[in-house]
N, C-alpha and C positions, 0 to 999 in steps of 0.2 A: 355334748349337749344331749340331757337326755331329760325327760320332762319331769317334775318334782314329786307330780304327784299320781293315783292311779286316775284308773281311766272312770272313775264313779266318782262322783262332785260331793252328793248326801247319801247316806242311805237313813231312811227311816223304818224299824221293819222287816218287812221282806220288798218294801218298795226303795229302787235307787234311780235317783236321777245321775245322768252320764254329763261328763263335760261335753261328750260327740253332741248331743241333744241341747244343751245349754249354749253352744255356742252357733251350733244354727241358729235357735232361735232367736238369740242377739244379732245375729248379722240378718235374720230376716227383720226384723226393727228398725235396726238401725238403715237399712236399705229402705224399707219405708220411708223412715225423717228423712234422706235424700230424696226420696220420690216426692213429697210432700214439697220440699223447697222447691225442684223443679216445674213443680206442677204453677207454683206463683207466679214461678218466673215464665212458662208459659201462658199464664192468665186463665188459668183452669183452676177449679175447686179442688183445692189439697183435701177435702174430705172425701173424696170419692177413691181417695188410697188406703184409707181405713175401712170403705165401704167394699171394697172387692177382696181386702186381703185374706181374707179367713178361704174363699172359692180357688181362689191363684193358689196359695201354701198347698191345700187339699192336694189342687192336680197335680202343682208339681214336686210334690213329695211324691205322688204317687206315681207319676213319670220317672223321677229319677230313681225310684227303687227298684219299677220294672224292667228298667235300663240296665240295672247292676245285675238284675236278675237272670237276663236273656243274653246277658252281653258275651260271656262264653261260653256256645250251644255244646261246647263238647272239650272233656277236660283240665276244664279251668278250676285253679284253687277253690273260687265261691262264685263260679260260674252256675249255670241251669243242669250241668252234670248232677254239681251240690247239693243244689235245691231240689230237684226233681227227687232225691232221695229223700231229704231233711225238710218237707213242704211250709211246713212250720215256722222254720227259718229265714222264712222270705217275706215275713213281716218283723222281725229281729232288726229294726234300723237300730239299736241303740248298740248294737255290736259292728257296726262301718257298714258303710254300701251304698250310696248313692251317686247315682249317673249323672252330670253335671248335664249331660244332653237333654238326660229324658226328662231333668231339670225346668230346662229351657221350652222345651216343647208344651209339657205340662202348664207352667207355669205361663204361656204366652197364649194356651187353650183356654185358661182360666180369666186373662183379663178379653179375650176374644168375646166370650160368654156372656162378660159385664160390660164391657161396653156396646153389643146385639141389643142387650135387655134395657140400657139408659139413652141410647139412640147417639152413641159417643162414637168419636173418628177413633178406630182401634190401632192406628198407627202414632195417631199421635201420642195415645196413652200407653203402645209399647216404649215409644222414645225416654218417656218421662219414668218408665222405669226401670228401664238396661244401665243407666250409670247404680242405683243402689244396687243393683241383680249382683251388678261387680261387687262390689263393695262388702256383700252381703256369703259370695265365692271368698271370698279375702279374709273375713274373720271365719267363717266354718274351716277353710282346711287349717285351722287350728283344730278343729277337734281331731284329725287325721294323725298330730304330733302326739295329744292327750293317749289316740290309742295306738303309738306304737307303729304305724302304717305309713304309706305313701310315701318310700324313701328310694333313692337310687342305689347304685354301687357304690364298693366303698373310695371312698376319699380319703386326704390326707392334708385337707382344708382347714381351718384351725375351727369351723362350725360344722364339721364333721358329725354326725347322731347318733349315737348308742343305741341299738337294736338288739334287746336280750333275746337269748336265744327260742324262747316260746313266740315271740312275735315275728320270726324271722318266716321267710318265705326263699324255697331251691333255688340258685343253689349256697345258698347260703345258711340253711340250716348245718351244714356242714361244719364244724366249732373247730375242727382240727385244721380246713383249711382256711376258715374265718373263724378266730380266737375273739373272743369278749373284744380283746383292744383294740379290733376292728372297727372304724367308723365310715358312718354310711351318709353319700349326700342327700338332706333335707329336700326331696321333692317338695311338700309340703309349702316348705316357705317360699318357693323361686314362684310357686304359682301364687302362693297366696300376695307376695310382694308385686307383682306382676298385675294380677287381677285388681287391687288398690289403686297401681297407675295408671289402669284404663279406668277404674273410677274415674280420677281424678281429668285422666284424658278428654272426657264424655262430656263433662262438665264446662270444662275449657271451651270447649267445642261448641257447648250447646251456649254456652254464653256470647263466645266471639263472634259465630259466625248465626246470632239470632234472625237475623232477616234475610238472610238467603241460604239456607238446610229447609228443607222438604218434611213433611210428616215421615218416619219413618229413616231418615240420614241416621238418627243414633245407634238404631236398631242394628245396623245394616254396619256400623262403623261397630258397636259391641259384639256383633259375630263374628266380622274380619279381625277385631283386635283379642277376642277370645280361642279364634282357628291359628291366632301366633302361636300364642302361649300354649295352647297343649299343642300341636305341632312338637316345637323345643323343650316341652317337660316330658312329651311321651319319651322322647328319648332316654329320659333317664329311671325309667317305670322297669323294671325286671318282670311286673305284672300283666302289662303289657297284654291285651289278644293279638295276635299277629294277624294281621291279612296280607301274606308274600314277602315281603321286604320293609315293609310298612308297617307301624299298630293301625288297626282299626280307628284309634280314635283319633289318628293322626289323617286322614284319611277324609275324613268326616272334617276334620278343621281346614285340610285344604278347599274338600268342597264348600264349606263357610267363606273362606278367604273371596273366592271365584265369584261366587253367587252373592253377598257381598257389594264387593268390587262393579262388580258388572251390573248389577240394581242401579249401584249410585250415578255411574257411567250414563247408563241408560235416560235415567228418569231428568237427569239434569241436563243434559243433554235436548230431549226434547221438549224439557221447558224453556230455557234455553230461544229455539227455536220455535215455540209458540209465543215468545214474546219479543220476538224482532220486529 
């Protein structure tokens, strides 16, 4: 399995658009028209997801870039080693890089902001947007496949991935001990397949259990169910930062899993008890 076409969608020019770029921007879309339907079905104006989205994209584009940026202070392939050298480089998003954390942070900065400024419950309006956030993670790490990136060791799966030797990353650059007919496991799709089912998870959820979840239960249940999945994908990351025994970003999702958990615990808990 190795992707059909390169990693540039058009070029017109000296100007190209990237599938990397084309297919975030789809999945931020399309994560909207999920935000929009949620937002009905909580009885809120689905226009207020077109009015913040342009403030939210900004931040957390720019969260997750500087995510990718800092995330290996020392060393790393396209860590701040890279950058600190290449400065330039660390607005180059159309060549891979984005931090799915600094992501989420950015990006929950941004509807914080607008809902301060429209006098909105910003928890409810995170709820309403964590199921397309998934959704929206789920079609971009396709562009991760588009460029060559995001792949585990090799496999002998029968959806195994072709990683030509220019895209490859240590120690796999090595052709003599990984020959062409080496095939690598698709990180990519186990997340992106993964991220779709906590879409779809969210939704469920946000449907079944409408009259009794809290402002803010989606939020809380899309970061427990996003510290799964990279948890079980960092495993298969050769790119991995390490912190001890652990990747970093695995680390960061167990604290998700906790903090999470322990909210929903909490707060339902003493609703709960404020209405006995």
């Amino acid at each position: 399995m190795e992707p059909p076409f390169s990693p540039v969608l058009v070029s017109v020019g000296t100007l190209s658009v990237y599938w990397y770029g084309f297919l975030i921007a789809t999945g931020i879309l399309l994560g909207a028209r999920v935000a929009t339907y949620l937002a009905r079905q909580e009885g809120e104006d689905p226009e207020a997801i077109w009015d913040m989205l342009v403030v939210v994209v900004i931040l957390a584009i720019i969260g997750a870039r500087a995510y990718h940026v800092f995330s290996s202070p020392a060393g790393g392939l396209l860590g701040w080693s890279y950058y600190k050298a290449n400065p330039l480089q660390a607005f180059a998003i159309w060549n891979g890089g984005l931090g799915i954390y600094g992501a989420i942070i950015g990006g929950a900065l941004g509807v914080a902001i607008f809902c301060a400024r429209r006098g909105l419950n910003v928890l409810t309006w995170l709820d309403i947007m964590v199921p397309g956030m998934a959704l929206g993670q789920s079609i971009g790490r396709w562009g991760n496949y588009m460029n060559r990136e995001l792949y585990g060791p090799p496999t002998t799966l029968p959806w195994g991935l072709r990683i030509p030797g220019p895209n490859r990353i240590p120690p796999y650059t090595d052709l003599v001990a990984y020959p062409d007919s080496v095939r690598f496991h698709p990180t990519f799709l186990y997340e992106s397949l993964a991220c779709l089912a906590l879409c779809l998870l969210l939704l469920w959820v946000a449907r079944r259990w409408a009259g009794r979840k809290l402002p803010g239960d989606l939020l809380c249940g899309y970061l427990m169910g996003y510290g799964v999945i990279r948890f079980f994908t960092e495993m298969l990351r050769p790119d991995a930062w390490m912190a001890g025994s652990l990747a970093a970003a695995q680390l960061v999702g167990i604290a998700l899993i906790v903090v999470g958990a322990a909210t929903v615990a909490v707060r339902h808990l003493a609703f709960e008890r404020s209405n006995v």
